[in-house]
C-alpha positions as CSV (number, residue, x, y, z in Angstrom):
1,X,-52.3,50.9,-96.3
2,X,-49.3,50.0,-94.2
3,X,-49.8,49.1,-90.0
4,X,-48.1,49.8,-87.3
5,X,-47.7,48.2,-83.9
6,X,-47.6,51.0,-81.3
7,X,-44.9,49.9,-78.9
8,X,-44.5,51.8,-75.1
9,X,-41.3,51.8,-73.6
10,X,-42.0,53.2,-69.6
11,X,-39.2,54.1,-67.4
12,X,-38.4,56.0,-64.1
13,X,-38.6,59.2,-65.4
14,X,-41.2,59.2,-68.6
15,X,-43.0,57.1,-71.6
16,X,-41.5,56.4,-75.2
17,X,-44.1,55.6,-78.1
18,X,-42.5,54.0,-81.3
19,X,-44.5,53.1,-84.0
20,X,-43.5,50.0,-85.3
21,X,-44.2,48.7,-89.1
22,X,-44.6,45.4,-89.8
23,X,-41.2,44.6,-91.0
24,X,-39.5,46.1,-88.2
25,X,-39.3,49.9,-89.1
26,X,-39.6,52.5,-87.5
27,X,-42.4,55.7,-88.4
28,X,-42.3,57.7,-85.7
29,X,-41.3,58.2,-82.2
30,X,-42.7,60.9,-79.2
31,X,-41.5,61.0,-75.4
32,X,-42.9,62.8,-72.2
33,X,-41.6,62.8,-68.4
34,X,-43.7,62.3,-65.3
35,X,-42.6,63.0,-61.9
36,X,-40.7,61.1,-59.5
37,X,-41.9,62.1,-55.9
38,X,-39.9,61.7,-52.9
39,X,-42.8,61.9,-49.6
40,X,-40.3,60.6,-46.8
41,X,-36.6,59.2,-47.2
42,X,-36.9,56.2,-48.6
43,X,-40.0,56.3,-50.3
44,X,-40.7,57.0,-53.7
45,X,-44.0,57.1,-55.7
46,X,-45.8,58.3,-58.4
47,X,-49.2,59.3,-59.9
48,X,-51.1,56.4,-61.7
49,X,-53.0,59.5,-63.8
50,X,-49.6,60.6,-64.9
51,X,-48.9,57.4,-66.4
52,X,-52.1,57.2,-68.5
53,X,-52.1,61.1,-70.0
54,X,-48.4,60.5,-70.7
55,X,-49.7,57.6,-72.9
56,X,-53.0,59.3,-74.5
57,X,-50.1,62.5,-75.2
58,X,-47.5,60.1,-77.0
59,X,-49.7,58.5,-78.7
60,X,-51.5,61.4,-80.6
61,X,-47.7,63.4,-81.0
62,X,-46.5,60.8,-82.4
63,X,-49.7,60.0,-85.0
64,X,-48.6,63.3,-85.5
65,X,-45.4,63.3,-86.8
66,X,-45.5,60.2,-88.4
67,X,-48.7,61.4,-90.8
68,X,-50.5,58.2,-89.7
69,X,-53.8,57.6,-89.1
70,X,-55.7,55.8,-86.4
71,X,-56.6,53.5,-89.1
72,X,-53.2,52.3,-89.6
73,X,-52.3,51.0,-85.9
74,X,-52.7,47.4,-85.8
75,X,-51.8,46.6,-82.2
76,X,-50.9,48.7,-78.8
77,X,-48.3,47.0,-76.7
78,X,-46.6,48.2,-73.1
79,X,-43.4,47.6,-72.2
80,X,-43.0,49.0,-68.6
81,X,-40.7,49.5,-65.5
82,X,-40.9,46.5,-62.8
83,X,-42.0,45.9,-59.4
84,X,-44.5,48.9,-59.3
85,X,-47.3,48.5,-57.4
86,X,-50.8,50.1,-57.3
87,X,-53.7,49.1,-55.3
88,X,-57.1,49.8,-57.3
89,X,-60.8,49.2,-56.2
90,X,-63.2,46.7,-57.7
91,X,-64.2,49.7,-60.4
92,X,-59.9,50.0,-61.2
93,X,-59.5,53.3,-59.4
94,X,-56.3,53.9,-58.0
95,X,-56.3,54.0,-53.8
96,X,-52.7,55.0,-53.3
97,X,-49.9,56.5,-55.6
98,X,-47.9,54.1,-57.5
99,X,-45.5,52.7,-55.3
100,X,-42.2,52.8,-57.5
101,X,-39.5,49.9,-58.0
102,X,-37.1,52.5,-55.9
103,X,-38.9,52.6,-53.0
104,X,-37.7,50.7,-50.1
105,X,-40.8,51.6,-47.3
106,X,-41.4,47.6,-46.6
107,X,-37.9,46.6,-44.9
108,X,-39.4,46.0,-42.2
109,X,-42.1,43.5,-43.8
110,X,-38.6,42.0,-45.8
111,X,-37.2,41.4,-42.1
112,X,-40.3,39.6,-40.9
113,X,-40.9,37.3,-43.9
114,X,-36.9,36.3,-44.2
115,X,-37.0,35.7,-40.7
116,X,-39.6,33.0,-41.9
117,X,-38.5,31.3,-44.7
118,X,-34.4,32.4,-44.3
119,X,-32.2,35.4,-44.8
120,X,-31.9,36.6,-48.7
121,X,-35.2,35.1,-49.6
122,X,-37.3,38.7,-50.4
123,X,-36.0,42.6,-50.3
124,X,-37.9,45.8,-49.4
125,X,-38.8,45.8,-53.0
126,X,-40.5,42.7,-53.6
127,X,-43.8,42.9,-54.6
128,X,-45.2,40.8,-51.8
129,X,-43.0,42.9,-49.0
130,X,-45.3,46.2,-50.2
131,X,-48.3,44.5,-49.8
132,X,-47.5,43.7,-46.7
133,X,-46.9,47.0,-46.0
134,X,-50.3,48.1,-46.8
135,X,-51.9,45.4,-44.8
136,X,-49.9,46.1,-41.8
137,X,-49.7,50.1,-42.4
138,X,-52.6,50.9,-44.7
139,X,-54.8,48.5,-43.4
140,X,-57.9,50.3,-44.5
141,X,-56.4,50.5,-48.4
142,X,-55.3,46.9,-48.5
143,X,-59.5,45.6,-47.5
144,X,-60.5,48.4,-50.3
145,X,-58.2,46.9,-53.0
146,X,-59.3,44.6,-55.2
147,X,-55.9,43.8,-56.8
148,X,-52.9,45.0,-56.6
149,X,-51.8,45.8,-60.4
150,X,-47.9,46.9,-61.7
151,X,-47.9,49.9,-64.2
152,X,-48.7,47.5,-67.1
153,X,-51.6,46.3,-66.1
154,X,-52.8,49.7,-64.8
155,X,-52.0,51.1,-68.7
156,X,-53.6,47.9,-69.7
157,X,-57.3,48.4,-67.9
158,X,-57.2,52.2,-68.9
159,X,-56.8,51.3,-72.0
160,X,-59.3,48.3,-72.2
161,X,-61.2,48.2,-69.3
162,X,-60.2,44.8,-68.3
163,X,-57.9,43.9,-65.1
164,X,-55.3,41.8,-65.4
165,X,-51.4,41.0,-65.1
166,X,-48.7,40.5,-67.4
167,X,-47.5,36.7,-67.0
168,X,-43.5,38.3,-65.6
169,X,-45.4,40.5,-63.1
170,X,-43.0,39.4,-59.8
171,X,-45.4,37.7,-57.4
172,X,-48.4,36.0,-59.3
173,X,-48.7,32.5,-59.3
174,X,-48.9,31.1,-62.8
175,X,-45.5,30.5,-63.1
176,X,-43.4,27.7,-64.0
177,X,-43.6,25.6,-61.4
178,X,-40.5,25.9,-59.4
179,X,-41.4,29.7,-59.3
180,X,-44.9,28.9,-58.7
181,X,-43.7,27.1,-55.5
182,X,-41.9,29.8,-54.1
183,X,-44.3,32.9,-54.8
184,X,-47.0,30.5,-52.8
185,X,-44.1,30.0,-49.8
186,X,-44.1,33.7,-50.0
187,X,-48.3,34.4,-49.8
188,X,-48.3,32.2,-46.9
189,X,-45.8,33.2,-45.2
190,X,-47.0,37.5,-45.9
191,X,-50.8,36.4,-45.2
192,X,-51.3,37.8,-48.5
193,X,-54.7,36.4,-50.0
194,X,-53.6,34.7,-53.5
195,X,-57.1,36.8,-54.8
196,X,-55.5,40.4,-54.4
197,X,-53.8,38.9,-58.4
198,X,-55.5,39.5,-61.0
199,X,-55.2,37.0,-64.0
200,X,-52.1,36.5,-65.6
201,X,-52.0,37.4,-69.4
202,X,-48.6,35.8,-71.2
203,X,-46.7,37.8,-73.2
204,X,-47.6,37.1,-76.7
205,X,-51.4,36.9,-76.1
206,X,-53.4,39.3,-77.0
207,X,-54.7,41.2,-73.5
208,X,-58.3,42.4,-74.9
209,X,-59.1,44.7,-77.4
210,X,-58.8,48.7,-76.9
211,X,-62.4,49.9,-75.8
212,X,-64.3,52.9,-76.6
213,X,-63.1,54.8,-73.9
214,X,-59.4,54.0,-74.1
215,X,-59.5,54.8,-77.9
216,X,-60.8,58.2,-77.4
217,X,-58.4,58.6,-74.8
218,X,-55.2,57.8,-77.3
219,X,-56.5,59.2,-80.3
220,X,-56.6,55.6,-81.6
221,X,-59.7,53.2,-83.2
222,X,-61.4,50.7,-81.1
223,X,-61.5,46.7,-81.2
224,X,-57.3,47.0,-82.1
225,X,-55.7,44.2,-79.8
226,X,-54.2,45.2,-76.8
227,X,-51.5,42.5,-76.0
228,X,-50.2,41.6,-72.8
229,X,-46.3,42.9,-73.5
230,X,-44.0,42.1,-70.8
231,X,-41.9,44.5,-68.0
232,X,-39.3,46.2,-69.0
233,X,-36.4,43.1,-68.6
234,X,-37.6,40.6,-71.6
235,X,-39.0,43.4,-73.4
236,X,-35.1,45.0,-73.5
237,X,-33.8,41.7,-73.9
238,X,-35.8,40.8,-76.8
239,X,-35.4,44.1,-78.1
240,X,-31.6,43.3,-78.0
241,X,-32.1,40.7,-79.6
242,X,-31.1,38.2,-77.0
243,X,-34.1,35.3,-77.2
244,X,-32.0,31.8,-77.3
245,X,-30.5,29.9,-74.5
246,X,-26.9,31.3,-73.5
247,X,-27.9,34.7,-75.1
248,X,-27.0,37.9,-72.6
249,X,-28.2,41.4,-72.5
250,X,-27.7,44.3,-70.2
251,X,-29.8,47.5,-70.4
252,X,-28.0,50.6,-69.6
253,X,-31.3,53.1,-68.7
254,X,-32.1,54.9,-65.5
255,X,-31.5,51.7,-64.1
256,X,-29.3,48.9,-65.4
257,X,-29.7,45.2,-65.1
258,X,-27.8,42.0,-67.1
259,X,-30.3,39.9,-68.4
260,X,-29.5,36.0,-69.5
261,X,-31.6,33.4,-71.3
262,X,-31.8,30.2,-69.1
263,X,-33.5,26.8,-69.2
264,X,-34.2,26.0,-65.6
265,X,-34.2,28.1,-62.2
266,X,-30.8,27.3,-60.1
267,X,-30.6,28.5,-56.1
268,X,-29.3,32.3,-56.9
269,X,-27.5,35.1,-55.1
270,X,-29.1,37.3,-53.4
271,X,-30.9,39.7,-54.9
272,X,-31.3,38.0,-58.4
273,X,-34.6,36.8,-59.9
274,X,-35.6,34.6,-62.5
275,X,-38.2,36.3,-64.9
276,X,-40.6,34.6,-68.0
277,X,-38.4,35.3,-71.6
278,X,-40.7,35.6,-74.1
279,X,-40.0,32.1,-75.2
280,X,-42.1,30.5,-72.9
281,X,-39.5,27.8,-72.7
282,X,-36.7,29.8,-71.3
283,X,-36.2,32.1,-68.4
284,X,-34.3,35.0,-67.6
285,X,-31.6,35.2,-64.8
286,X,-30.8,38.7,-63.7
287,X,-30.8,41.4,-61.2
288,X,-30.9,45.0,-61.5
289,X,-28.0,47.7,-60.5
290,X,-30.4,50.4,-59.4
291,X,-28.7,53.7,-61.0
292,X,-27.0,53.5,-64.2
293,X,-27.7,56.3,-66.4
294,X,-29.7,57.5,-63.5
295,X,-26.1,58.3,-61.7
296,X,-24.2,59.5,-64.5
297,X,-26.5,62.1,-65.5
298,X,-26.5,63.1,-61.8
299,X,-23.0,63.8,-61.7
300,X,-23.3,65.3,-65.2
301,X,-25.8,67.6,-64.3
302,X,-23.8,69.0,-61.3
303,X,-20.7,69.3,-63.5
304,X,-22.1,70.6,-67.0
305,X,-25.3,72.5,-65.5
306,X,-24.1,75.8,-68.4
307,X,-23.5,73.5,-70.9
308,X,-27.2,71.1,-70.4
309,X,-28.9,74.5,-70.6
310,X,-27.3,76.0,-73.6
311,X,-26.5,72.7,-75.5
312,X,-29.1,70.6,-74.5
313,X,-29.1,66.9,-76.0
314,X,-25.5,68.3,-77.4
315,X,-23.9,68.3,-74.5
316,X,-23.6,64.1,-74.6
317,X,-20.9,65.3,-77.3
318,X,-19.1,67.6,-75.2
319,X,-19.6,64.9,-72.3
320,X,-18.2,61.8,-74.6
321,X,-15.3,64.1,-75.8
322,X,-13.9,64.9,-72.4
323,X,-14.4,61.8,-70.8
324,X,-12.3,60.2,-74.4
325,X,-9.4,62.1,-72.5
326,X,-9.5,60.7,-69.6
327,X,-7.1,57.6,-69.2
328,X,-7.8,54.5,-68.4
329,X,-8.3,54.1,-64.2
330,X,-9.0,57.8,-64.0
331,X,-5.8,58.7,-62.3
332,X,-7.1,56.9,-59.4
333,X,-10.4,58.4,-58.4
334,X,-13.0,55.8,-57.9
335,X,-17.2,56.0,-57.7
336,X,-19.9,54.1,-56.3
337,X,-23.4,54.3,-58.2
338,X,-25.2,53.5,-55.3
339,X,-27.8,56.7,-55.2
340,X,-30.8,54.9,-54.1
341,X,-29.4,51.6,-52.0
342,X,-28.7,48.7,-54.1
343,X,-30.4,44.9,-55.4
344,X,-27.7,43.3,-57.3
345,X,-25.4,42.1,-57.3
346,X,-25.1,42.7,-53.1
347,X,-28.6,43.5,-51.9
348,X,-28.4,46.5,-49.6
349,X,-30.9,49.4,-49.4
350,X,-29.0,51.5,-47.4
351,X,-25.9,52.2,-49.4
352,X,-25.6,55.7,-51.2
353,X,-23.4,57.2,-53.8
354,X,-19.8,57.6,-53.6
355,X,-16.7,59.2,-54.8
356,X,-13.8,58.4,-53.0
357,X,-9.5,59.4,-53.5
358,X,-10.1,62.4,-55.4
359,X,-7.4,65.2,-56.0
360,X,-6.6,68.7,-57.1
361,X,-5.3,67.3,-60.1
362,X,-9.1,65.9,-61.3
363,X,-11.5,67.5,-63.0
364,X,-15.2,67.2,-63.9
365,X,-14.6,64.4,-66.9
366,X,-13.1,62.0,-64.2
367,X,-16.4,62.0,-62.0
368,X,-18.0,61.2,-65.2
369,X,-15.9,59.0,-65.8
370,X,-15.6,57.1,-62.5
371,X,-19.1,56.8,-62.4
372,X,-19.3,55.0,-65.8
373,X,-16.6,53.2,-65.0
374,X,-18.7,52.2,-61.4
375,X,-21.4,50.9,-63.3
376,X,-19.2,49.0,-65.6
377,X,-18.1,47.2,-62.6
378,X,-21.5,46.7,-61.5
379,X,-22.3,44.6,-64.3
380,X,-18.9,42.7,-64.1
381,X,-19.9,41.9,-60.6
382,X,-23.5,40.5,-61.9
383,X,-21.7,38.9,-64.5
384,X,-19.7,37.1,-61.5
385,X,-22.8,35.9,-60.1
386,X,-24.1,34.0,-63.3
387,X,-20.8,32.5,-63.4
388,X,-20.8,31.1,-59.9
389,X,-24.6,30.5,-60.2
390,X,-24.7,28.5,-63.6
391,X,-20.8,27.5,-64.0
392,X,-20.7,29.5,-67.5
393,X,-18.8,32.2,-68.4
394,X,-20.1,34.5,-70.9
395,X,-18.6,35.3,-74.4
396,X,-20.3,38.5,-75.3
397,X,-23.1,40.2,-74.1
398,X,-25.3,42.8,-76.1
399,X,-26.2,46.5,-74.6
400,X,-29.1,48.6,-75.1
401,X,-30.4,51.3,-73.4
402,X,-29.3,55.2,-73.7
403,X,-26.2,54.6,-71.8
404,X,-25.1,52.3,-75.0
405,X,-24.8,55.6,-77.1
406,X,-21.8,56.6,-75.3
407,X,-18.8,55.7,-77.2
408,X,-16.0,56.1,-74.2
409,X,-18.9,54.1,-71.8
410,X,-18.8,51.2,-74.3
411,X,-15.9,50.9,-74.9
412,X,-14.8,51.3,-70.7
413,X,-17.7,48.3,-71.1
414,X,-15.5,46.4,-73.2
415,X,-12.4,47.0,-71.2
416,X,-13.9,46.0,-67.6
417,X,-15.8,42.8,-69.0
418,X,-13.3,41.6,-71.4
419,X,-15.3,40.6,-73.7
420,X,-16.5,42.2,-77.0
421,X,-19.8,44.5,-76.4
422,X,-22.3,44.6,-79.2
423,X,-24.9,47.9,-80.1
424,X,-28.0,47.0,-81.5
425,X,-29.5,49.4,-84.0
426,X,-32.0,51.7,-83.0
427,X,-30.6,51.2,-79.6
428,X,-32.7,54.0,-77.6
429,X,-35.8,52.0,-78.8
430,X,-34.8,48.4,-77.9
431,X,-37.3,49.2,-74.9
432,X,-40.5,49.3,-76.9
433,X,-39.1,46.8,-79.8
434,X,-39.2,44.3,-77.5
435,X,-42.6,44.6,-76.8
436,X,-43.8,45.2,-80.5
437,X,-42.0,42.0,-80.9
438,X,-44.1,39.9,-78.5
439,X,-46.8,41.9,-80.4
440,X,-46.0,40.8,-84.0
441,X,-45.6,37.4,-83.0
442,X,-49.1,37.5,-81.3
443,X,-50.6,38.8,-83.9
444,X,-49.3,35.6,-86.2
445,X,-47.5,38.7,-88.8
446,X,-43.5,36.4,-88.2
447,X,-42.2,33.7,-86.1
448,X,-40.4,34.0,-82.8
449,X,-37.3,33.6,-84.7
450,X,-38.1,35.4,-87.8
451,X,-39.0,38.5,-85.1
452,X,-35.2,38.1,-83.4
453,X,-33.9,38.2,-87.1
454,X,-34.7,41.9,-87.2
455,X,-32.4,43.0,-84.9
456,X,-29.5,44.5,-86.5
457,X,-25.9,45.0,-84.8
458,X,-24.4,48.5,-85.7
459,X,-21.1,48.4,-83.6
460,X,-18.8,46.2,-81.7
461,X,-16.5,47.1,-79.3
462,X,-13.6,44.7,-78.8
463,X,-11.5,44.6,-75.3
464,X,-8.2,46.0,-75.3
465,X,-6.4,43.3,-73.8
466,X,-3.7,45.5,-72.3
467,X,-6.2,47.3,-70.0
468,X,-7.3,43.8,-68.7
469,X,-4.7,44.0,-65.8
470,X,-5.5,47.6,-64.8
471,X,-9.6,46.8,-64.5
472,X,-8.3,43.3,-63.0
473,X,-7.2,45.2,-59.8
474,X,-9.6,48.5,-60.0
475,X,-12.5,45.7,-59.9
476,X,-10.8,44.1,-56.6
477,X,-11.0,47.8,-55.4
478,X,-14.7,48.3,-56.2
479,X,-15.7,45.0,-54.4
480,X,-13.6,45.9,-51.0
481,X,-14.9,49.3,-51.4
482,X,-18.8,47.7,-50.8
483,X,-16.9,45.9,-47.8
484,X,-15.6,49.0,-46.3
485,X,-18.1,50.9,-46.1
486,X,-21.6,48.9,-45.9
487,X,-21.0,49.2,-42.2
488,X,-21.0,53.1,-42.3
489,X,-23.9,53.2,-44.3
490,X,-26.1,51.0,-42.2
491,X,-24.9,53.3,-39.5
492,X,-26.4,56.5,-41.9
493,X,-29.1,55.3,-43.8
494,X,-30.5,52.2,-41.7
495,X,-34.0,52.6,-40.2
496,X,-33.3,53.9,-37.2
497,X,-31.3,56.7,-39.3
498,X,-34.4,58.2,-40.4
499,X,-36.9,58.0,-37.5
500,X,-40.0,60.6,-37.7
501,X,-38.6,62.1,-40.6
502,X,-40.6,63.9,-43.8
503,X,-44.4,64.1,-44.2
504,X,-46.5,61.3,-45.6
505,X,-47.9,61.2,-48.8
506,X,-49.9,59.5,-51.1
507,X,-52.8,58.6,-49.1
508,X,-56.0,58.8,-50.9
């Protein structure tokens, strides 16, 4: 009887299961959304419970479809979106909404704790920043909470009844040392009791196994392992197939980040972080571009709202197709993806999206368009940082995500970086391969390396080197864009801005 790994890939806006043999295969696959919920400017949260019956939902489609039986699942991994936090009680019950990765309520806990220890050293969205906020806003929900978990180990407790972190949760302490060092500068200098972390789980360790209640929940059998996966950024990585020193990744999703392997820690730009790889020995460098797809299939869905509704997933071929005709540059228009602030590579919370130079003469495939090409700057720009952190260039880097399926996008990629762009297979599941990965390793079924060894490359996109030029002085543009009008936004958008404004939610 053949086994699976059942793999969880959580973003923004819902939950992918893939069942994972052994070997690297894939049976079966099931998605489902969950809302993103937007209480005052600035904030944004969502419902822990959500989370959990998207899981149980997935779980059972997709035994389902595949014709597999509990029986056959031989692990349950999560792969899951960053820097969410949840308080829970003593007994694991969620005392707020899920504070997303978007949200940006703690910049005035950012200010106070840079003002500390030096400007750049946290962001709104730091982990330690929100709990802050609770203690200093929510005072009575920050003595009721016993930890303060991220979406993975929430999914993990519901699903095993233990409490516990992933070992790349931002903030705990059982990190290698250099890191360890700063997340304790940062407790002391937040007044943040060291207790309000659960135990850190590494990636490749098996979490605890799924209880009785959890496995009538999902539809599964229990005493299968539970392991302690990873967030979403060494899970893509992984999935990518990027696990050696020097290897580079960027994940094109609802939000976008460049991910490379590193051996030590180096003082970074703003905004970046270093994260555990799952080699233990290595670390990732990164930051994360806050809307990738996220902005593209906002501008899509104002341009092609007919064509969504009568085409549905189609319309990515209409999409592709007309943006294929646009020329390089986009006769000049140009696009910011900035739709909810930004946190690398400039860190700024207040900056919004933005078109700017448009004409008569352009039409709905240049927006699309730009705003590719406005990510694909983006990721130039991180790419920048590494170099001036590290003094490497990269040769190549390897993209995943949804965004990667877009030919035009990938090749635009290409173009901007100058340097070739390679498509894993399975691409759309890179996400939850990543985690099945750490899984299969944990489980002693393959080797670190042997796992890496099954991810296939399906298409590489080479750099027209006569666009080089052209992207050359549209990037110049893109960065003096930021310039010109991060004033302007701090004007519209900065806390002041947005005084005594929406209702508060979330409160339990």
């Amino acid at each position: 009887m053949e086994k699976y790994i059942a793999a969880y890939d959580f973003g923004t806006s819902g939950v992918k299961v893939v069942l994972f043999s052994l070997n690297g295969h894939i049976r079966s696959v099931a998605e489902q959304g969950y809302a993103l919920l937007r209480p005052k400017e600035g904030w944004a949260e969502q419902e822990p419970e959500a989370y959990w019956e998207a899981v149980c939902s997935v779980t059972k489609c997709a035994l389902k479809r595949g014709k597999i039986s509990a029986g056959q699942i031989a692990a349950v991994a999560f792969g899951v979106q960053a820097v969410t936090l949840i308080p829970v009680s003593a007994e694991g019950n969620p005392l707020f909404r899920a504070v997303s990765w978007l949200d940006n309520r703690a910049v005035l806990q950012a200010e106070k704790i840079n003002g500390l220890l030096g400007e750049g050293t946290v962001k709104s969205q730091d982990h330690v920043c929100r709990m802050l906020w609770f203690k200093e806003e929510r005072r009575e929900i920050y003595e009721k909470a016993k930890y303060f978990l991220d979406c993975q180990s929430y999914l993990q407790y519901r699903a095993t009844g233990q409490l516990g972190v992933p070992e790349g949760h931002p903030g705990i302490l059982k990190q290698p040392p250099v890191i360890a060092e700063y997340y304790e500068a940062l407790m002391e200098a937040a007044g943040i009791e060291a207790e309000k972390y659960p135990p850190a789980i590494k990636a490749m360790s098996s979490f605890a196994p799924l209880n009785e209640r959890g496995a009538k929940d999902m539809g599964l059998e229990p005493g299968i392992p539970v392991f302690g996966g990873c967030i979403d950024v060494p899970a893509a990585a992984a999935g990518c197939g990027c696990i050696k020193e020097g290897d580079a990744n960027v994940y094109l999703g609802s939000s976008g980040w460049l991910s490379v392997m590193v051996r030590e820690p180096v003082k970074a730009a703003e905004g970046s972080y270093f994260l555990p790889a799952i080699d233990s020995e290595l670390l990732i460098y990164g930051g994360c571009t806050n809307a990738c797809c996220m902005a593209v299939n906002w501008i899509t869905d104002l341009m092609y709202t007919e064509e969504k509704k009568t085409m549905g997933g189609k319309v990515w071929e209409l999409i592709n197709e007309e943006v294929s005709g646009v020329a390089p540059g986009c006769d000049g228009l140009m696009a910011a993806p900035w739709l909810h602030g930004e946190q690398f590579p400039v860190c700024d919370e207040n900056l919004r999206g933005t078109f700017i130079n448009a004409k008569r003469e352009h039409g709905r495939a240049h927006f699309a368009a730009s705003m590719m090409e406005s990510v694909c700057f983006s990721i130039r720009w991180q790419c920048e940082r590494y170099g001036e952190d590290y003094g490497k260039r990269l040769s190549e880097v390897r993209v995943n995500g949804g965004g990667s399926l877009s030919h035009p996008w990938m090749q635009m990629m290409a173009d901007v970086l100058q340097m070739p762009v390679k498509i894993p297979e399975e691409t759309r599941h890179s996400g939850a391969a990543g985690a099945a990965l750490a899984a299969a390793v944990g489980m002693g079924a393959c080797s670190l390396e042997e796992a890496g060894n099954l991810i296939r490359i399906e298409r590489i996109y080479e750099p027209e080197k006569s666009r080089a030029s052209l992207y050359e002085k549209r990037y110049g543009l893109f960065k003096k864009l930021y310039q010109a009008l991060a004033p302007l936004y701090q004007e519209l958008n900065g806390r002041n801005a947005y005084e005594n404004r929406g209702e508060e939610t979330g409160n339990r």
